[in-house]
N, CA, C and O atoms as a CHARMM CRD file, in Angstrom:
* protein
*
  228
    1    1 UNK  N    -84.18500 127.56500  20.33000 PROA 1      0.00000
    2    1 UNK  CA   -83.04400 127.32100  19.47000 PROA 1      0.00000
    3    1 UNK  C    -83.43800 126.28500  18.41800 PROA 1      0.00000
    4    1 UNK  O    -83.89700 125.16600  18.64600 PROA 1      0.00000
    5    2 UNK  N    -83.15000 126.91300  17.06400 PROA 2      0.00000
    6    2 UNK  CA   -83.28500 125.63700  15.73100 PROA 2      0.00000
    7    2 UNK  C    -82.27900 124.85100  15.86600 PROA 2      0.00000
    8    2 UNK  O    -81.19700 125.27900  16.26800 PROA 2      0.00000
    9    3 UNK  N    -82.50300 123.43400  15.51200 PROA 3      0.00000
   10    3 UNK  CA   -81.41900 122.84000  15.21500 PROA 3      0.00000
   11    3 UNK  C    -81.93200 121.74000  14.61400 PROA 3      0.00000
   12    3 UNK  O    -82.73100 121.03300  15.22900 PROA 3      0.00000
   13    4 UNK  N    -81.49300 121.41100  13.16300 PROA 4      0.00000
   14    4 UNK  CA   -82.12200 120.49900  12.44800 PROA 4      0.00000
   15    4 UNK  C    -81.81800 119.04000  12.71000 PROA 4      0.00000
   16    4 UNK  O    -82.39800 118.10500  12.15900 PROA 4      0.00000
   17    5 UNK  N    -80.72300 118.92600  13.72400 PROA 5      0.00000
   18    5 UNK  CA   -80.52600 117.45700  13.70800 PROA 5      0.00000
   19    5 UNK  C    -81.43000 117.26500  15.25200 PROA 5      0.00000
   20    5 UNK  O    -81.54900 116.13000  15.71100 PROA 5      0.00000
   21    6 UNK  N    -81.62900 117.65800  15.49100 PROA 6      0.00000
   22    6 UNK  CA   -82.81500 117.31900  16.89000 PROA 6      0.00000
   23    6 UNK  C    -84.54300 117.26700  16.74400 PROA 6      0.00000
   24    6 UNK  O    -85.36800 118.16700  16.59000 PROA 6      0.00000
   25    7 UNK  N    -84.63300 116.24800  16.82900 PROA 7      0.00000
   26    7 UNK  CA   -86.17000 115.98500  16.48900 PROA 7      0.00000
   27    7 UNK  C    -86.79500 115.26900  17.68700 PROA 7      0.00000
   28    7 UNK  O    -86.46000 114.32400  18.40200 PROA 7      0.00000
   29    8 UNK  N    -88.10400 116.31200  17.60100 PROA 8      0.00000
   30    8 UNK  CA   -89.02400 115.80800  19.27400 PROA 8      0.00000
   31    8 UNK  C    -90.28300 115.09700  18.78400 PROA 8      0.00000
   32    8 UNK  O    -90.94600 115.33300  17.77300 PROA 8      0.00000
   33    9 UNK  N    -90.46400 114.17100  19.73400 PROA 9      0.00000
   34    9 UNK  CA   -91.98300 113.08600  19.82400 PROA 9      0.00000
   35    9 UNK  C    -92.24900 113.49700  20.67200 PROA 9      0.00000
   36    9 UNK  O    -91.39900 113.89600  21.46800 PROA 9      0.00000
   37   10 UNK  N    -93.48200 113.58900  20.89000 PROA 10     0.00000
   38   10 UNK  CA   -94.62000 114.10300  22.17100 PROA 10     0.00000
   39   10 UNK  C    -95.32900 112.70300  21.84300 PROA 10     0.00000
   40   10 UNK  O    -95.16500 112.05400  20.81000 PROA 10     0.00000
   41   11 UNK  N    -96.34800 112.28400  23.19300 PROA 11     0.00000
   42   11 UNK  CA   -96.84100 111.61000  23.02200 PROA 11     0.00000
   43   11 UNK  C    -98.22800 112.48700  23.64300 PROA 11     0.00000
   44   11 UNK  O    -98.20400 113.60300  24.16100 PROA 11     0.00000
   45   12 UNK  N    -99.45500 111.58000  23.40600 PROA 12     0.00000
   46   12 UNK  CA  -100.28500 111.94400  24.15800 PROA 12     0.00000
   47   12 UNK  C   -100.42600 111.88000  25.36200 PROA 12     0.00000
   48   12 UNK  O   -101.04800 112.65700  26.08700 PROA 12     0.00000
   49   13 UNK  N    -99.79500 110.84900  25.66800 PROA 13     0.00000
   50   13 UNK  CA   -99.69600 110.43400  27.28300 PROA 13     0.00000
   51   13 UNK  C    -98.84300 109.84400  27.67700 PROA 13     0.00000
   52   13 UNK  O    -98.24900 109.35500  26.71500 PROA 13     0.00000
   53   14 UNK  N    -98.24200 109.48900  28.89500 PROA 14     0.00000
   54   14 UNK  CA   -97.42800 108.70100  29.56400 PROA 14     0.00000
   55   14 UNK  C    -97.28500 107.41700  29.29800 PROA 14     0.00000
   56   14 UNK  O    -98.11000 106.69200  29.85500 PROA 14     0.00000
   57   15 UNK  N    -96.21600 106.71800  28.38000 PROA 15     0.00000
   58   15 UNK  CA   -96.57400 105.48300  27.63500 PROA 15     0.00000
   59   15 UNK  C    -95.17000 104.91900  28.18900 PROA 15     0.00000
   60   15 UNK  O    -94.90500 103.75500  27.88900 PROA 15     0.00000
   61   16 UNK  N    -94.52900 105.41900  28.73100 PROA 16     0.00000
   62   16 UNK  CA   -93.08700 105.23600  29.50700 PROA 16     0.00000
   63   16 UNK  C    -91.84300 105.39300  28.91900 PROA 16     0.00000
   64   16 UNK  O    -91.74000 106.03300  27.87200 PROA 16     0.00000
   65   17 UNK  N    -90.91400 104.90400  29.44700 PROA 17     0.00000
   66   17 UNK  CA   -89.52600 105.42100  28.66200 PROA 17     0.00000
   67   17 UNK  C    -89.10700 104.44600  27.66700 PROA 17     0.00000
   68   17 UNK  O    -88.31900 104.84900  26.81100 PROA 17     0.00000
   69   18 UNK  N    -89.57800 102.96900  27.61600 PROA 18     0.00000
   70   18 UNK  CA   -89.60700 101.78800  26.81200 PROA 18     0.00000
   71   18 UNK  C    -90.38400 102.32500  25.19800 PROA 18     0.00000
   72   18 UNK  O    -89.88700 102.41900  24.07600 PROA 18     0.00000
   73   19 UNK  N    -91.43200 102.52900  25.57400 PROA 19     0.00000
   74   19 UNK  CA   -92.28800 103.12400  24.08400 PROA 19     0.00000
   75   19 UNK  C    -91.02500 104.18200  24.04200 PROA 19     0.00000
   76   19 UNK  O    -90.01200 103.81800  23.44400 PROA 19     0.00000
   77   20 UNK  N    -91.05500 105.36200  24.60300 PROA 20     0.00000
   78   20 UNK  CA   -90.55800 106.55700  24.08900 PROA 20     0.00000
   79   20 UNK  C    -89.01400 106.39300  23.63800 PROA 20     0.00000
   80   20 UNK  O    -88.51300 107.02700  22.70900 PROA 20     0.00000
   81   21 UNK  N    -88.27500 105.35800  24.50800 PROA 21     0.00000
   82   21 UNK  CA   -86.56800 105.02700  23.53700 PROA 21     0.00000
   83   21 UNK  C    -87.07100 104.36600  22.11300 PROA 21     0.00000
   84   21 UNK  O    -86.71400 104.74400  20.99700 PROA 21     0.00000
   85   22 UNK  N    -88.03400 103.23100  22.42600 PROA 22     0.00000
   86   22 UNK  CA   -88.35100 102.40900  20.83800 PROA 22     0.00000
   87   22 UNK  C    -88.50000 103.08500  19.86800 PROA 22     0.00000
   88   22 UNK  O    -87.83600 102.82900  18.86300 PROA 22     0.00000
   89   23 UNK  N    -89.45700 104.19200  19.88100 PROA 23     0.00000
   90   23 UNK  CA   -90.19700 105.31900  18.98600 PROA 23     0.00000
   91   23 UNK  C    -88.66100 106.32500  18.76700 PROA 23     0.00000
   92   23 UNK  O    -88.15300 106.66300  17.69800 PROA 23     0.00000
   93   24 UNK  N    -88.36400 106.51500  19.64400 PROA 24     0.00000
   94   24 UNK  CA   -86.91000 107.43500  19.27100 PROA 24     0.00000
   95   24 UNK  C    -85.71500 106.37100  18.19400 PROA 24     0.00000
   96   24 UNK  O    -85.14800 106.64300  17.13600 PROA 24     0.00000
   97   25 UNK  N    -85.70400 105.43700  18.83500 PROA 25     0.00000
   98   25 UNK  CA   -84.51500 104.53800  17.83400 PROA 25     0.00000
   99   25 UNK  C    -84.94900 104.83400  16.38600 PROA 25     0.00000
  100   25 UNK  O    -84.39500 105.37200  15.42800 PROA 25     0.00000
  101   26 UNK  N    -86.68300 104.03200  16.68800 PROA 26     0.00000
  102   26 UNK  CA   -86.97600 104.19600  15.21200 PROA 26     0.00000
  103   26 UNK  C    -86.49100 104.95200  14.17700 PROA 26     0.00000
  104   26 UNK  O    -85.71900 104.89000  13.22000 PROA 26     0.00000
  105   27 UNK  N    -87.35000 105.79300  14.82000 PROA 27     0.00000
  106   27 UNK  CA   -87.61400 107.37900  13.52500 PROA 27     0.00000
  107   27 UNK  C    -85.93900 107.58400  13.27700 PROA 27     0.00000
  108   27 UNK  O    -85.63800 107.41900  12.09500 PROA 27     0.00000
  109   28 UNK  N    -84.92600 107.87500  14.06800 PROA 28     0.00000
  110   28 UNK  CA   -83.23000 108.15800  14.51700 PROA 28     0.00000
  111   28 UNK  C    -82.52600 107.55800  13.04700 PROA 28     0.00000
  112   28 UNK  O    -82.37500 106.40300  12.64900 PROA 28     0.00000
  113   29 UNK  N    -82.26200 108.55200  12.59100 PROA 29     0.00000
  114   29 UNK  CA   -81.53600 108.40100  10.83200 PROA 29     0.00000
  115   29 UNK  C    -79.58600 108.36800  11.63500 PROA 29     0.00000
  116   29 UNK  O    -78.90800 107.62300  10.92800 PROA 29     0.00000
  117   30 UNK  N    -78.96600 108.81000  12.49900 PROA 30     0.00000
  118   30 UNK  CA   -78.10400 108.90300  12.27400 PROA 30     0.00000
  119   30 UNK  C    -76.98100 107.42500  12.66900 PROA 30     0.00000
  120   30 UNK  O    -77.39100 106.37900  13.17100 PROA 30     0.00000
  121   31 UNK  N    -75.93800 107.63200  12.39100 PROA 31     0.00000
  122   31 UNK  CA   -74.76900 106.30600  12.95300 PROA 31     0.00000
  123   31 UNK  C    -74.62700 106.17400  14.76700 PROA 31     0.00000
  124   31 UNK  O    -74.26200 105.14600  15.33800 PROA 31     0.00000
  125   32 UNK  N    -74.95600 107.28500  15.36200 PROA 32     0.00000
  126   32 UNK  CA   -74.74200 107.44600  16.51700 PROA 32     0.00000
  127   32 UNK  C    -76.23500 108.03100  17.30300 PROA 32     0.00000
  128   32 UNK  O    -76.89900 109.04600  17.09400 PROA 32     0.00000
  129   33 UNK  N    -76.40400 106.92300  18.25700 PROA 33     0.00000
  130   33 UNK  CA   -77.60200 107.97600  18.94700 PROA 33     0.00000
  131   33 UNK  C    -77.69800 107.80100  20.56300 PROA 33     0.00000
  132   33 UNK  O    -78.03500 106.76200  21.13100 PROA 33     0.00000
  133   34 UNK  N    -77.38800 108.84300  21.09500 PROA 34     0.00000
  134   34 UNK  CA   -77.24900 109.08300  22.53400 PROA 34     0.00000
  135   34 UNK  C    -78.45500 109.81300  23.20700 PROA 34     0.00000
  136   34 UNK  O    -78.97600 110.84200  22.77600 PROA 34     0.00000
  137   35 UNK  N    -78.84600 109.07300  24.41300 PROA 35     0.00000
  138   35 UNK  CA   -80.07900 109.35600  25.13700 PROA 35     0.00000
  139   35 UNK  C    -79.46900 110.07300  26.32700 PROA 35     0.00000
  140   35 UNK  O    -78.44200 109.99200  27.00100 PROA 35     0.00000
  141   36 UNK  N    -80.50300 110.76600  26.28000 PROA 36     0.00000
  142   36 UNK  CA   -80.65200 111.68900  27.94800 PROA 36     0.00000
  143   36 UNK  C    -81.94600 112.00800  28.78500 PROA 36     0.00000
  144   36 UNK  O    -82.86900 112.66200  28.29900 PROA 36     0.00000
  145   37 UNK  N    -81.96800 111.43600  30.26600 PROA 37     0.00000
  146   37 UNK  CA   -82.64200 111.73600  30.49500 PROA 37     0.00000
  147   37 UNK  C    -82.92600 112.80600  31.12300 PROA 37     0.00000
  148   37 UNK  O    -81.97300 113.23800  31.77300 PROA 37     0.00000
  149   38 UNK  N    -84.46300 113.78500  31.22200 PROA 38     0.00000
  150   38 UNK  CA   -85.04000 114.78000  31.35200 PROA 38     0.00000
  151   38 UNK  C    -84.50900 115.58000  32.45800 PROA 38     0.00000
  152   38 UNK  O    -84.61400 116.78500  32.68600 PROA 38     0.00000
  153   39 UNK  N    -83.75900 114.39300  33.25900 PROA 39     0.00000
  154   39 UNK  CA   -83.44000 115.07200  34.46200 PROA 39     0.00000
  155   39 UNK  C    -81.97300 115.99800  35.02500 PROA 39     0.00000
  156   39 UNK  O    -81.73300 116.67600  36.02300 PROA 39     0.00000
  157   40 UNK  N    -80.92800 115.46400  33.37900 PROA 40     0.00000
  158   40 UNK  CA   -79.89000 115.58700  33.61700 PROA 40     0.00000
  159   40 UNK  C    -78.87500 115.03000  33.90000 PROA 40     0.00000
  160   40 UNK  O    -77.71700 115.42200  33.75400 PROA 40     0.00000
  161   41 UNK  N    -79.55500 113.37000  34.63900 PROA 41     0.00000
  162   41 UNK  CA   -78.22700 112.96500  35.28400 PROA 41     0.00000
  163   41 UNK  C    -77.28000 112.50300  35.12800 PROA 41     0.00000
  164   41 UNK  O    -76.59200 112.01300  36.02400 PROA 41     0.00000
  165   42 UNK  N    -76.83700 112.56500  33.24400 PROA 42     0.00000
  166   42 UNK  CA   -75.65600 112.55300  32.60300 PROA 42     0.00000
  167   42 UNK  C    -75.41200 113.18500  31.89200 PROA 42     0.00000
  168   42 UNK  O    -76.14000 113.09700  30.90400 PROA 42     0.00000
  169   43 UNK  N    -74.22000 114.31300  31.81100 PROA 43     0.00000
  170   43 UNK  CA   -73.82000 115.20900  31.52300 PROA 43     0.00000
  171   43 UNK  C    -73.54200 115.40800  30.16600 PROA 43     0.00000
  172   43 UNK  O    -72.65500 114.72700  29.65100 PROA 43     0.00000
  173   44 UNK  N    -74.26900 116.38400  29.38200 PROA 44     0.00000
  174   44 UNK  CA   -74.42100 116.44000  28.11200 PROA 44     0.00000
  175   44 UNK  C    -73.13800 117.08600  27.48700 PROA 44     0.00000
  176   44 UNK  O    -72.93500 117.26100  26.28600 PROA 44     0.00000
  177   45 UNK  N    -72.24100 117.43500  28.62000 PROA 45     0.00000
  178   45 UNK  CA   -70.83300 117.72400  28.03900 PROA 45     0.00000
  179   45 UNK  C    -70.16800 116.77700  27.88800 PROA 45     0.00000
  180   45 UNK  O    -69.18900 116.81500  27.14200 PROA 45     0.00000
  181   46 UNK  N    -70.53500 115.64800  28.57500 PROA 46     0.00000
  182   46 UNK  CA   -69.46800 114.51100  28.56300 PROA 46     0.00000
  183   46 UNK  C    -69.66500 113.62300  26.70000 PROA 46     0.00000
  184   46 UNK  O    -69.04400 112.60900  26.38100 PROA 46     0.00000
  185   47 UNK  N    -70.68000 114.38500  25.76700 PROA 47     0.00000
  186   47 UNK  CA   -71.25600 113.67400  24.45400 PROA 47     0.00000
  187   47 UNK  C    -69.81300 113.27700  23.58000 PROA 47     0.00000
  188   47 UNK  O    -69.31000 112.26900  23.08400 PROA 47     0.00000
  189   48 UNK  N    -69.46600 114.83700  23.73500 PROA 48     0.00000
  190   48 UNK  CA   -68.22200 115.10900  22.65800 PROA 48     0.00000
  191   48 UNK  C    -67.17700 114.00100  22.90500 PROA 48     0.00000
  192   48 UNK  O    -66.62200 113.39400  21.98900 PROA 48     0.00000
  193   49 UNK  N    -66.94100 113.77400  24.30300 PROA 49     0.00000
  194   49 UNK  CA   -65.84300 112.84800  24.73300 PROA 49     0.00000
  195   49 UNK  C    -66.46400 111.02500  24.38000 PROA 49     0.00000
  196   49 UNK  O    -65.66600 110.22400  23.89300 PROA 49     0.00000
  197   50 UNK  N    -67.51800 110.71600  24.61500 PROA 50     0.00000
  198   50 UNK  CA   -68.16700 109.63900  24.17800 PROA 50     0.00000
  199   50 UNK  C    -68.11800 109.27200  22.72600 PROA 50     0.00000
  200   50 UNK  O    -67.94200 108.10900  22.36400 PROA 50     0.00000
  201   51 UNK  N    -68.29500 110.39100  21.80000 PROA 51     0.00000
  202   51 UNK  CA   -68.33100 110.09700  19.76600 PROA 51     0.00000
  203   51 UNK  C    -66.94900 110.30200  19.89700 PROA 51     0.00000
  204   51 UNK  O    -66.52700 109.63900  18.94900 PROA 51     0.00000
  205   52 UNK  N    -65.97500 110.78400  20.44900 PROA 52     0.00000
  206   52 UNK  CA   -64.24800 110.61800  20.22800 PROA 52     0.00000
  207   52 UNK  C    -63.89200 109.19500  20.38300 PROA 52     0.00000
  208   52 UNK  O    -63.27000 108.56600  19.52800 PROA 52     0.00000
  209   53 UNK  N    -64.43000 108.56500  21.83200 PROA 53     0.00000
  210   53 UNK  CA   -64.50200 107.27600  22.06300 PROA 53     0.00000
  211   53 UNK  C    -64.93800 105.92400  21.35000 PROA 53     0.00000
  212   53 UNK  O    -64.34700 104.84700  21.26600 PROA 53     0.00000
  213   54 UNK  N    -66.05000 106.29900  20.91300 PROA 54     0.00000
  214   54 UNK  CA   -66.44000 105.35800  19.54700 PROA 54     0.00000
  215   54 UNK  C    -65.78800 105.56300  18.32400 PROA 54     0.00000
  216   54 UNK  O    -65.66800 104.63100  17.52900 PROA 54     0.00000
  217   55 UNK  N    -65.31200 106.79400  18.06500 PROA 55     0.00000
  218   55 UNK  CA   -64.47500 106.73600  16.67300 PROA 55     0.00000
  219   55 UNK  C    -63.38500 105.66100  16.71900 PROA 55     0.00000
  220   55 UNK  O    -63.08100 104.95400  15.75900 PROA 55     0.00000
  221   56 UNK  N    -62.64800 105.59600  18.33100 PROA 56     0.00000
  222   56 UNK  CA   -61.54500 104.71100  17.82900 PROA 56     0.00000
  223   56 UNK  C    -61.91600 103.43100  17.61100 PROA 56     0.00000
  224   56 UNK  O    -61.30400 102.60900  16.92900 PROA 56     0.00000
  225   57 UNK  N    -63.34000 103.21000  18.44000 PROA 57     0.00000
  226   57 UNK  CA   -63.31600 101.60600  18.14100 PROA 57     0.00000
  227   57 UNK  C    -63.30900 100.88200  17.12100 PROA 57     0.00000
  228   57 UNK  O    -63.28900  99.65600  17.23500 PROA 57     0.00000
């Protein structure tokens, strides 16, 4: 699936999740940026309800 607002870093190697959030903030153009990890264990349906949540603040 295309989707232009999703952009992937590979690394060469296992540099941990510290490099790989830093390197993600970086490059990350938008107002909002939400992490997930690989495994699932927060529910990527719950996103929509989270950016409703920050709008009011």
């Amino acid at each position: 699936m295309k989707n232009s607002t999703v952009k992937v870093v590979r690394f060469q190697r296992n540099y941990g999740k510290a490099a790989a959030l830093s390197c993600g903030f970086k490059r990350s153009k938008g107002d909002i940026v939400i992490t997930l990890d690989g495994d699932l264990q927060d529910d990527p349906k719950e996103i929509p309800r989270f950016i409703e949540k920050l709008k009011k603040v």
